[in-house]
N, C-alpha and C positions, 0 to 999 in steps of 0.2 A: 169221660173227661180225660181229655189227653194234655201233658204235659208237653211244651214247646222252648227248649234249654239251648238248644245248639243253633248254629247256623244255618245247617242241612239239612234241621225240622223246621226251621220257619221257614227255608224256601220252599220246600214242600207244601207247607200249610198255605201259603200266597198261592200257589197254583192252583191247589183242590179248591180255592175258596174264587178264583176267576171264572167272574161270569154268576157266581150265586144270588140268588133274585133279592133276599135280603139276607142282612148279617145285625146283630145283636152286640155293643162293645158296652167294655165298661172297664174301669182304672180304678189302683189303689197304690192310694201311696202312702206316708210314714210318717206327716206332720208331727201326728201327736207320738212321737219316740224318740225322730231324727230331726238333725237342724245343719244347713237347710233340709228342705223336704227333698225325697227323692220317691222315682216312679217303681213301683215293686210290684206291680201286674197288669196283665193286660188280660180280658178276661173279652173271650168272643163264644158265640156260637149261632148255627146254622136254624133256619125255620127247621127242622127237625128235632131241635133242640139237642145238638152234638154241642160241648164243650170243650174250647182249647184253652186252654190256662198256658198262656207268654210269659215268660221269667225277663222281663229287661235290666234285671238286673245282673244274668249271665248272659246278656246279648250287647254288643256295641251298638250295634244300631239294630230297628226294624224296618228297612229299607224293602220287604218282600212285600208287607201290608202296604204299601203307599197305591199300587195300583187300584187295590180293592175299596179304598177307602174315596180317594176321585173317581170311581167306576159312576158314573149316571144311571148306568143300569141295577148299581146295588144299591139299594135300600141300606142306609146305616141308622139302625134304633137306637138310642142312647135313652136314659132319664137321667134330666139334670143335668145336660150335657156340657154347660160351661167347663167345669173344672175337667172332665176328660177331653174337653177339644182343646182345653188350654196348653194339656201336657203333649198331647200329639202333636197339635200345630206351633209349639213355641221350641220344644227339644227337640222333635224329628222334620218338622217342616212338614208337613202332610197339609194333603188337603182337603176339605170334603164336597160332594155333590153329592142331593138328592139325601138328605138327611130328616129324621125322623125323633121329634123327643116326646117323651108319653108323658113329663111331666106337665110338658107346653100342652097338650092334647087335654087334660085334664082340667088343667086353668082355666080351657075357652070352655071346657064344658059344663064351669063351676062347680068343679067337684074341692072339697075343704080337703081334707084328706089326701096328700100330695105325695108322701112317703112309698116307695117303690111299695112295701112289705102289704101295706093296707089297699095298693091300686091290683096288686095279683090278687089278694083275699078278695075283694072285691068284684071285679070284672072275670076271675079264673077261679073262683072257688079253690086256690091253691093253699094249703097254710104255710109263712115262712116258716125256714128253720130259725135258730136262737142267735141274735144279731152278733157280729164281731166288727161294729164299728170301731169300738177303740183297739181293736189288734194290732201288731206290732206286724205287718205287713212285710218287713224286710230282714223276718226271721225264716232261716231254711233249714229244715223242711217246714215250710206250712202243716198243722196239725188236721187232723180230718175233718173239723169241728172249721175249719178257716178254708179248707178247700168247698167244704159242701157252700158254706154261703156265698163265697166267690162266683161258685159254679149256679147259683140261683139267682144271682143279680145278674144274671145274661138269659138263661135257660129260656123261661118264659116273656121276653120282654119282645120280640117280634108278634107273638100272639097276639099280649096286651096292646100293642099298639095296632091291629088288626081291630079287635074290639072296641078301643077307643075313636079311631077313625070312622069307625060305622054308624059310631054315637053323632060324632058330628057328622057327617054325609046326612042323617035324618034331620038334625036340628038346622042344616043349612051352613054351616060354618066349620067347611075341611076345607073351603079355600084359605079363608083364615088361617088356618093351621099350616097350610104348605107356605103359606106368603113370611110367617113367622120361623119358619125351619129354614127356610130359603135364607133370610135375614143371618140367621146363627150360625147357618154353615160359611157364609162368606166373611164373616164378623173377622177381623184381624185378629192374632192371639195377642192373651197379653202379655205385657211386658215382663221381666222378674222384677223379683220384688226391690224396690226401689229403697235406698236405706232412707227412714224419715228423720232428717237432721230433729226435729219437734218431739218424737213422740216421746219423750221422756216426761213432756210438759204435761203432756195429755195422763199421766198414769192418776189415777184415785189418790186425792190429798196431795198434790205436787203443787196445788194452785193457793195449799195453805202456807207455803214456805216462803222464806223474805229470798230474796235475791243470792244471796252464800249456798243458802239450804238450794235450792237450784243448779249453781256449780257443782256444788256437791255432788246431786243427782246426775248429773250430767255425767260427769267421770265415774259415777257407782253404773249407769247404764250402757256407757262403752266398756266397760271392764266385763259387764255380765254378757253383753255380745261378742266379747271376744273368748269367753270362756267357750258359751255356747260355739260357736264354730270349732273351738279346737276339740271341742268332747261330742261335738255330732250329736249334742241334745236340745231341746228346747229351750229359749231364754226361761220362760215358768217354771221349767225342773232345776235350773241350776240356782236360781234365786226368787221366789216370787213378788211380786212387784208390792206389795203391802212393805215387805222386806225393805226394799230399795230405800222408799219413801221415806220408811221410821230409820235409815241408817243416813240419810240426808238431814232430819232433822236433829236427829244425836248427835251427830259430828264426831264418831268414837276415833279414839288418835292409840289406843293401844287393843289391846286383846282384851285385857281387864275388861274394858269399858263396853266389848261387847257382849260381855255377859246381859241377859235378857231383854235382849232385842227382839222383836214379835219372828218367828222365824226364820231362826237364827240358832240351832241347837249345837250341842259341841261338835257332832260331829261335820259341821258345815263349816263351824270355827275352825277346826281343826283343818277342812280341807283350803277353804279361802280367806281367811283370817286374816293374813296377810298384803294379800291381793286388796282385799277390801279398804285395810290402813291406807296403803300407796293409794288407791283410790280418793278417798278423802282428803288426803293430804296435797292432792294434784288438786283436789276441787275446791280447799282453803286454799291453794294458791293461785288460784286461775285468776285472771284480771276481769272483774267484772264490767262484761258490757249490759245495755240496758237492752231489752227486749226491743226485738225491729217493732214496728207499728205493721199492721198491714197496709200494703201498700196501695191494694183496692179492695176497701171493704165493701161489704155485699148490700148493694143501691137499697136503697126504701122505694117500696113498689111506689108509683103517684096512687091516687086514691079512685082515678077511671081502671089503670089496672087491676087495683085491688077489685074496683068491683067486676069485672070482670072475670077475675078469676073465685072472685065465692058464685059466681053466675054457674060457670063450668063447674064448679062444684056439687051446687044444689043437681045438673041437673044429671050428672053423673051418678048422687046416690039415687034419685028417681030410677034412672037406667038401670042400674044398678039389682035393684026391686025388680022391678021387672024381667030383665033376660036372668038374673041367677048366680049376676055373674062378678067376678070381685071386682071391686071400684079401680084399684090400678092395674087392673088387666084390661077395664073398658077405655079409660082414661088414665095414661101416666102423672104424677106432680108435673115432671119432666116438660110434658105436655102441654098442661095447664099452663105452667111459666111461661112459655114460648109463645100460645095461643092469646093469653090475655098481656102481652106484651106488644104483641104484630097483630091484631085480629084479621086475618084472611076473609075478605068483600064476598069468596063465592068459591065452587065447589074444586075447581081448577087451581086457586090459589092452597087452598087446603091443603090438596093431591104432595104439593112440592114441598112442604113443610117436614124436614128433615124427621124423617122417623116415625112419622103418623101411621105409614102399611094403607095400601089401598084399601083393605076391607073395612076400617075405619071409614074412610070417604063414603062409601058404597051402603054400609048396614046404617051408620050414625051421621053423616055428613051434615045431611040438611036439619038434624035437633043439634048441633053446634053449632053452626050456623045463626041457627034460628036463638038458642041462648046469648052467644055474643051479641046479634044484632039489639035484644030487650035491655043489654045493659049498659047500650050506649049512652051516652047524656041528650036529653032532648036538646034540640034545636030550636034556639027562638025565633020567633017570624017577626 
């Protein structure tokens, strides 16, 4: 397990690592401590099962990895790859080809049990070590106890997907699986996080408040994201949203008055107390406007769609039974929507329907097909 902090070792590590037949990645970052989130590791290693542990956060960029990671010729393993292709392809710009997730490998093979820790105990007879999901990732030094698991959510994950790909190659469905990889490597990253004008509205019990109580919230939840960003914590650790709610419907105008508030102990009084009055009092004065309407609420299926889409349904848990395999893996909602919306006449219309993956067409085509066609409305003569 080597450590990569400077500049001069990760150019190093891009070199050794050009041209290697496959490579093994995986990310951590600090949601649960820091706010916003930041990336506090990068954790790779070789089919040999070599270990580099990348510090990004004494690196400005990792502009050495970018070759490795578009190489066609390397193999990149991931599990669960979204949220690590998120942070490479939306901070660094990288890009991938020829990408590999064992969690997707697992899905098509119906395995319940999706969890990196239970896919190695499983297919590598390996036992994890003791989990550090909630660690505080953007502490240094990492503790031995935080480097060992780091270094095992990479270690054996080119095996696993060795193993799992064999699995499907006998069941008939590793094309499947590369059609699905292909898909996720080219997938755009996503965006940052978008601030939700709404989501105050959405908290538990916000929907019991009259319109005041509302404002109220309103300015008690810009106050606690503005706290959050200036202390680099989590909105939840600085106030928990029960908190918010019952200090919206109180309406306390002094300190006195926050005395037994759900959540609320002195010494929170002590630290926001204040904060929280000017809040309130911005949110008794705010001018109340009346909540937008939506402006397109979401259509009532007509009643051929509907049945068409319980059609697709039925015949998806059938399928379902049979290959092994989970219902929204064989068939999306997503899907369904779309399908019994537009029903596609035949096997080429299918093909072009945004998202479907050709192995859909090819394994299932002709029994959806053949389900839409039974739920059309007869035809009078």
């Amino acid at each position: 397990m080597v450590w990569i902090r400077s500049p001069e070792a990760l150019a190093a590590l891009g070199r050794e690592l050009g041209g290697t037949g496959a490579l093994a990645l995986d990310t951590e970052a600090d949601s649960l401590h820091h706010y916003p989130e930041r990336l506090c590791l990068v954790q790779l290693a070789d089919a040999g099962g070599h270990v580099y542990l990348v510090d990004p956060l004494a690196l400005s960029d990792l502009e050495p990895l970018r070759p490795v990671c578009a190489d066609p010729a390397t193999l990149k393993v991931f599990h669960s790859a979204e949220n690590d292709l998120g942070h490479l392809k939306r901070r660094f710009g990288f890009t991938f080809t020829h990408l590999a997730d064992t969690a997707l490998a697992a899905r098509l093979l119906g395995i319940r049990e999706l969890g990196l820790d239970a896919l190695i105990e499983r297919c590598l007879g390996v036992k994890p070590p003791k989990s550090q999901q909630k660690t505080d990732w953007a502490r240094r030094p990492l503790s031995p106890a935080q480097e060992a698991y780091a270094a095992e959510d990479v270690r054996h994950l080119v095996a696993l997907n060795d193993r799992l790909t064999a699995e499907l190659r006998t069941l008939g469905r590793e094309s499947w699986f590369r059609e699905e990889c292909e898909a996720l490597a080219a997938a755009p990253p996503p965006s940052e996080r978008a601030v939700d004008s709404d989501a105050y509205r959405r908290l538990r019990g916000a929907s019991r408040l009259d319109s005041r109580g509302l404002a109220v919230l309103h300015a008690l939840f810009a106050q606690r994201e503005a706290w959050a960003v200036a202390e680099r914590r989590p909105p939840f650790k600085v106030l928990n949203p029960e908190t918010l709610v019952a200090l919206a419907a109180a309406r306390p105008q002094t300190r006195g008055a926050l005395a037994g508030i759900p959540g609320l102990p002195p010494r929170l009084v002590e630290r926001y107390g204040d904060g929280i009055i000017d809040a309130v009092n911005r949110g008794l004065a705010e001018r109340l406007v009346p909540a937008p309407r939506r402006s397109h609420p979401r259509p009532v299926a007509s009643p051929v769609v509907q049945k068409r889409g319980d059609a697709l349904k039925r015949w998806r848990a059938t399928a379902a039974e049979r290959t092994g395999l989970d219902p929204g893996v064989l068939l999306p909602q997503r899907l369904i929507d779309v399908l019994a919306a537009e029903p596609p006449r035949d096997a080429a219309a299918l093909r072009v329907v945004p998202g479907f993956r050709r192995w859909r067409t090819e394994a299932f085509g002709s029994e959806i097909l053949a389900a839409l066609a039974a739920a059309e409305p007869a035809r009078r003569s």
